[in-house]
N, C-alpha and C positions, 0 to 999 in steps of 0.2 A: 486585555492589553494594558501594559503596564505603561502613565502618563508621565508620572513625576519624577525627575532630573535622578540621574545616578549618583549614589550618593560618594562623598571622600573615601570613605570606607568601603565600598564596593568598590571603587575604583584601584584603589591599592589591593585588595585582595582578587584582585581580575589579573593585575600582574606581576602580584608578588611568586619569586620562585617556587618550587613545590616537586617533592618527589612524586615522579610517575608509578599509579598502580602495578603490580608486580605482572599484574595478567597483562596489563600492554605492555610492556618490555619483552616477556617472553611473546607477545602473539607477532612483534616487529622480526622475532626470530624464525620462528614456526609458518609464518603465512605471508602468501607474494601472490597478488594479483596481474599474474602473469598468463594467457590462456598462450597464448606463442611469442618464442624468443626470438627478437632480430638482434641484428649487433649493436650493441650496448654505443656505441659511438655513433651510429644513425640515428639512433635513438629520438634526440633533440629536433634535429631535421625532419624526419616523419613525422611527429608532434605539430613543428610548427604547417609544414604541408597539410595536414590534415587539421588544421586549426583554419588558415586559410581559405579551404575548401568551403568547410559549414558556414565561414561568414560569407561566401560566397553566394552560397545558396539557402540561406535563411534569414533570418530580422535577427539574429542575435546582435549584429552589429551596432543598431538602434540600443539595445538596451544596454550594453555595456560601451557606448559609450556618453549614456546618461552617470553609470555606476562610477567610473572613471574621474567624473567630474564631482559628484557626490561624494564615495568612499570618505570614511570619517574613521576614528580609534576611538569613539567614546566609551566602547567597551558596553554599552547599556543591552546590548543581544546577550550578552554571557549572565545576566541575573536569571535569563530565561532559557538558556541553553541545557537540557537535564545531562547531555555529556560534559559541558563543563563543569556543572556542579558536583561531579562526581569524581572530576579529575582534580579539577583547580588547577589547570596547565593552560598558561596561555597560548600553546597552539592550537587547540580546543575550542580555542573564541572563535565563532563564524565569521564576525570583520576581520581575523587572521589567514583563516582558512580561505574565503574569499580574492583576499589578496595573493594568494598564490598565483591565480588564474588571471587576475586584473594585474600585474607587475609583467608578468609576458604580455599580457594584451597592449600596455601602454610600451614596452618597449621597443617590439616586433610590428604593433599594426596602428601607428601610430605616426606622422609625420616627424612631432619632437623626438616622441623616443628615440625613433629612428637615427635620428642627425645627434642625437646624446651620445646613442652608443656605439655608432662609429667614431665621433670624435675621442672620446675618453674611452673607447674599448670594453665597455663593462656593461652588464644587466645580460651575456648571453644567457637564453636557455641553454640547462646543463643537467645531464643523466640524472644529479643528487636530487634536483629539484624537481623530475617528473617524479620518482620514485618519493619524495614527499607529499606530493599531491596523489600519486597513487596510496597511500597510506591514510593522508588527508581526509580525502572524498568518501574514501568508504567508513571511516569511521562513525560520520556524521549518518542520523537517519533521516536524512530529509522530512523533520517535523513539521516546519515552519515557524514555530515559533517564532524563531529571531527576526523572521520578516517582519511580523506584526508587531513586533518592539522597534524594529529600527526608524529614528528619526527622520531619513531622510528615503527611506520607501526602496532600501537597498534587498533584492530578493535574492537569499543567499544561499538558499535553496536550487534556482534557477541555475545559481555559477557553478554548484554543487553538480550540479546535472550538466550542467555544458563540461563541465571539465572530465568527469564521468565519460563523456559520449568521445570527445576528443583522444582521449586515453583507450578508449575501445577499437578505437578504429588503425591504431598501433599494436592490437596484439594484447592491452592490457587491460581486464576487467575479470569479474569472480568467473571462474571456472563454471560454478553452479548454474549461474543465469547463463551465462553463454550455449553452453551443452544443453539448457532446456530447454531453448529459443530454437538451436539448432533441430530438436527433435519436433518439438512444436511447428517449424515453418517448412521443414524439408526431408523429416523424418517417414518413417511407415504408419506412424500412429497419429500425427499429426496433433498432439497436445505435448504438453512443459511433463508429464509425470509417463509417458508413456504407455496410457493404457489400452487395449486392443477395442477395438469395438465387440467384441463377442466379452470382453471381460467387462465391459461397461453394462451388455445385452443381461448380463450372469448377476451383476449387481442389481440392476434393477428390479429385476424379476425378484429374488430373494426378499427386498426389501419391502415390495408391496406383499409377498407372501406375510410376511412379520406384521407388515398393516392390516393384514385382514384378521390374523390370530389373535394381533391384540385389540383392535376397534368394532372386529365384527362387521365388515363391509367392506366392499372393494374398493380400493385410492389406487389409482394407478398413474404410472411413468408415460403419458402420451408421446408417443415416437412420428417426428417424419410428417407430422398431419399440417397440411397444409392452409394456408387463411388463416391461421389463427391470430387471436388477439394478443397474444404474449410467445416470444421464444425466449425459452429460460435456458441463462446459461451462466453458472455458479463457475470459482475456481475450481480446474478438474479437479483436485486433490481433494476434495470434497465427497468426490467419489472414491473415494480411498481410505479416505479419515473422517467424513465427516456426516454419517447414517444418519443419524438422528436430527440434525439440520434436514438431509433432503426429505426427510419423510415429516418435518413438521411441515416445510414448504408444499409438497403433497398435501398433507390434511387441508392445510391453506386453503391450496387450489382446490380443491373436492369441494369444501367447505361453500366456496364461495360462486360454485359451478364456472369457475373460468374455461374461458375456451385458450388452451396453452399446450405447448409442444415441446421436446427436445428433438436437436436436430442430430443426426446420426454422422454427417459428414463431416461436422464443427462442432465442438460443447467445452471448448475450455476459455474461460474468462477472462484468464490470466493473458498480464501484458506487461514482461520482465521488462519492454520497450521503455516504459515511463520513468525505469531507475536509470540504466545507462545509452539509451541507441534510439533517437529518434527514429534511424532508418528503418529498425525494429520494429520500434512502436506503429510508426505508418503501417506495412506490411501484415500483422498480428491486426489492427484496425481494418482492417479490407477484407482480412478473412474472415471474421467475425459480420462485417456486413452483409459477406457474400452468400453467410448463408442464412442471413435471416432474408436476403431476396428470393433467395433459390425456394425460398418457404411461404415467400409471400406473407410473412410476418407484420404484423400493423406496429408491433413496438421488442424493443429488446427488452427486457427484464434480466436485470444480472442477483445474483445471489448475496447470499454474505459474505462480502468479501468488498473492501474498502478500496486499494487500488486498481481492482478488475471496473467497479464501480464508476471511480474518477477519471481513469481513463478512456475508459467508452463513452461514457456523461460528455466530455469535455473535447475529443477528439474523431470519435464518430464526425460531428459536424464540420470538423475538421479538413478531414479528408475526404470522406463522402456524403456530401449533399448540401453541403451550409445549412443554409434556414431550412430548405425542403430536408434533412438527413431524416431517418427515422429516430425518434423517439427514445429515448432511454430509461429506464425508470428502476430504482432500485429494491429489491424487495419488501425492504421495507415500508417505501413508501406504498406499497401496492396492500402491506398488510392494513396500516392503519386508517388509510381509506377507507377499507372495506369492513373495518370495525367502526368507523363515525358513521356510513355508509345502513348500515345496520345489516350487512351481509355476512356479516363474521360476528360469532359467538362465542364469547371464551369464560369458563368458569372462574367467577370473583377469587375463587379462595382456594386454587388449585396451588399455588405456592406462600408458604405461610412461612421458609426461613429467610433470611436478610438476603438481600439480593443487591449487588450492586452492578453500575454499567460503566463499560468501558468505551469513550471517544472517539474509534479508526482516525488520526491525522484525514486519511486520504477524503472524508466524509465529509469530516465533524469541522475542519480548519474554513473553510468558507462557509459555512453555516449552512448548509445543505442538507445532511440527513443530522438534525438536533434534537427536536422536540419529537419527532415519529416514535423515534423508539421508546421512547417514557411515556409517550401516550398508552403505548401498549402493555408495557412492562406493570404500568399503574393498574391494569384493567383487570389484571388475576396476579398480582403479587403482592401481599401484604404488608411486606415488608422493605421496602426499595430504599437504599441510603445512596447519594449522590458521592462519590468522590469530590476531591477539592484541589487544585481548579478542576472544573469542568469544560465541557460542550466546547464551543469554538476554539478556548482555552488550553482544552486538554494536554495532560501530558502523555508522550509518546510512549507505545509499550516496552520500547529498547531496540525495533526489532524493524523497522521501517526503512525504505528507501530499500529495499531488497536485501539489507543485512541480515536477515532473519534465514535466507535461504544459503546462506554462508555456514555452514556446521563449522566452519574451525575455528570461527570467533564468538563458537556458543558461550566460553568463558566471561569473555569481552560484555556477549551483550547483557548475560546474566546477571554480573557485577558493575557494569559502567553503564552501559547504554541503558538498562534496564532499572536502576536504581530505585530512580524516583519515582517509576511505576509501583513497583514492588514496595514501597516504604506507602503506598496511597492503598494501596490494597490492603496492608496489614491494617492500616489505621481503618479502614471502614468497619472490618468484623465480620465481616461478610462472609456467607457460606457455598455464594455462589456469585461469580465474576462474567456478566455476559459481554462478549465479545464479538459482534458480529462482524468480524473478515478473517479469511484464512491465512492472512501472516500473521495477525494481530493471537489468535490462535494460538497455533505453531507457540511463538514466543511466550505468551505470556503461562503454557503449560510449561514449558521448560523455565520460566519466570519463577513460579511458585513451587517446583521441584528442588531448583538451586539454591532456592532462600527460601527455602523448608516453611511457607506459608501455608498454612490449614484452612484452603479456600479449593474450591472445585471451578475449573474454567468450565463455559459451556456458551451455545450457541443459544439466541435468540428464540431462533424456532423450536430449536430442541426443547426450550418449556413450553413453547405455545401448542406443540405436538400433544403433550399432555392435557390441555386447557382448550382447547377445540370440541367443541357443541355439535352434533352431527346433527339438525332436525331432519323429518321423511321425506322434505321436500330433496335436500343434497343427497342425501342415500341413495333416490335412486335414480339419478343423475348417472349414465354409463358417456364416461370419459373414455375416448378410444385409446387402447394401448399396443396397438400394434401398425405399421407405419402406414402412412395414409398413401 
């Protein structure tokens, strides 16, 4: 976190004028986060109705109207903003963006505002300015950074997401998350990527096949087994894209004779809820706990994946169970336990090119998953060079806050949102970029395609897959694979 006063020089360069990249002028043309159209002149009315409502029935009111009295222009978020620095558009500044959502808050829910602008007529909400905010909000990927620069503890992230959720509940949010939520909560397949359960049954099986050709011993996919100490549930897409992750987490578990399950009536991590729709998110949280009861599960264990992660960490307790909720725990931390633990064995010198690691925001920004993964990464890689910043610091892969699940603004996040990751990757050298969550993924492979970087993304497990010690004790360990 940066401590010292913003300087003259930064300050003029935060708002001096500046041509906008050519990709955001065309993406203003090409894409509308629109999922349904009401009439353009209700528009503002539904807005504030459904503005109304959420502070009705949530504490946002509390906290924005601490922001309200706070809110400042010192501009000191935009040295740390990696979308500003890539635009140098002062709409770009988070205390700009912010202020979109706080200027209707103070005029509409507000007793001054109120008596302002009946008498002088002025400050209504107005179509142009939802649709700036609908453009606004999603631009930004909810890194955090700016929070942890701002002077006075303005979380601009927060307004980022409240304004997000307000704008959903009108008809206006990505298409993408919408339709995957919808398939996810109400669908036949009941997850965000829509895969059947006989197509999930298909993957498994092939994959411990692969595990046995190449290790010589049976790892298996535990189904359905009830009591266990772990239900593991990675983002579904995982099971689409991402083999060599679940079969290092496999070895893992073999490894370490866990007693662990996948659940056949639930298995997606994923909670598009935490980008725009608390109502979402709650909902997508319930199902997830319901069937770690149905399982009689002692803890969740979520995959690689950063805000399947944060969001069950953090709202599990939430919603169900307070202090009693079940337990969370992220794979990671489960691995390097079990290597200090001396349960897990991983060969020193199984990776001898430069390895570098990447941050997840959703993880790495409260200081939560930091030191585990370089515990591990040090333990069989030779070679590990840090990026710069790092760890709580890090910067964003371009691709966070659910942008990454937006294909139209693959442009966007390639060249703007994604910049300063891509300029931290070249500079390392690195042959190999580990990323452990599946937006962070996604991104930063289309990261290093667009800006022709000669670095290979890859998963955590996926090298510890190769570095995994089987002694005779775990061998013959029979892990049930078919449902209990």
């Amino acid at each position: 976190m940066r401590t010292e006063a913003i300087t003259p020089e930064e300050h003029g360069r935060a708002f001096a004028p500046t041509k906008k990249p050519e990709v955001i002028e065309q993406q203003k043309l090409d894409v509308r986060y629109h999922v349904e159209d009401f009439n353009v002149a209700d528009r503002p009315k539904r807005f504030l109705e459904a503005f109304a409502a959420i502070l009705k029935h949530s504490n946002y009111r509390f906290a924005l109207e601490h922001f309200i009295r706070m809110t400042t222009k010192c501009a000191k978020c935009a040295v740390e903003c990696p979308i500003y620095q890539a635009t140098n558009d002062p709409h770009d500044i988070p205390c700009h963006r912010s202020e979109l959502l706080l200027s209707v808050y103070r005029r509409h829910f507000t007793l001054a505002g109120s008596l302002k602008g009946k008498l002088f007529g002025t400050g209504h909400l107005t179509d142009d300015m939802i649709e700036e905010m609908a453009d606004s909000f999603w631009n930004c990927t909810a890194c955090r950074r700016c929070t942890n620069e701002c002077p006075v503890g303005i979380d601009h992230a927060l307004i980022t997401h409240l304004g997000r959720y307000i704008l959903s509940e009108i008809g206006i949010a990505p298409r993408a998350l919408v339709v995957s939520v919808r398939e996810q909560l109400e669908g036949a397949t009941g997850n965000t990527s829509a895969i059947p359960l006989p197509a999930l049954l298909d993957t498994l099986e092939f994959l411990e096949e692969d595990m046995k050709e190449e290790k010589g011993i049976d790892i298996k996919f535990p189904l359905d087994v009830e009591g266990c100490d772990y239900l593991f549930i990675p983002a579904v897409s995982d099971f689409l894209m991402e083999a060599e992750t679940l079969m290092g987490v496999a070895a893992v578990m073999k490894a370490t004779g866990a007693s662990w399950t996948i659940g056949t009536q639930y298995f997606d991590g994923i909670n598009y809820g935490l980008f725009y729709s608390d109502r979402m998110l709650e909902r997508i949280i319930r199902k997830l706990v319901s069937e770690a009861e149905r399982l009689k599960a002692k803890n969740i264990l979520i995959g690689e994946c950063g805000h399947a992660s944060r969001s069950a960490k953090y709202f599990v307790p939430t919603h169900c169970g307070g202090k009693d909720a079940i337990p969370v725990i992220n794979i990671m931390e489960y691995t390097r336990d079990m290597l200090r633990n001396g349960k897990l064995k991983l060969n020193p010198n199984t990776i001898t090119e430069t390895v570098t690691y990447h941050d997840p925001c959703n993880i790495a920004r409260q200081g939560w998953v930091v030191d585990q993964p370089r515990e591990i990464i040090r333990a069989f890689c030779t070679n590990f060079v840090e990026m710069t910043p790092n760890r709580e610091n890090n910067i964003c892969c371009g691709g966070g806050g659910g942008t990454v699940s937006i294909d139209e603004i693959r442009p966007y996040r390639t060249s703007v949102g994604g910049k300063a990751k891509a300029d931290q990757i070249r500079a390392t050298g690195a042959k190999y970029v580990i990323a452990p969550c599946a937006n962070c993924k996604k991104q930063i492979r289309e990261l290093l395609e667009d800006q022709k970087i000669d670095c290979e993304l890859i998963g955590l497990h996926d090298l510890i897959y190769n570095a995994v010690i089987f002694d005779e004790s775990t061998k013959s360990i029979d892990t049930k694979s078919q449902k209990g």
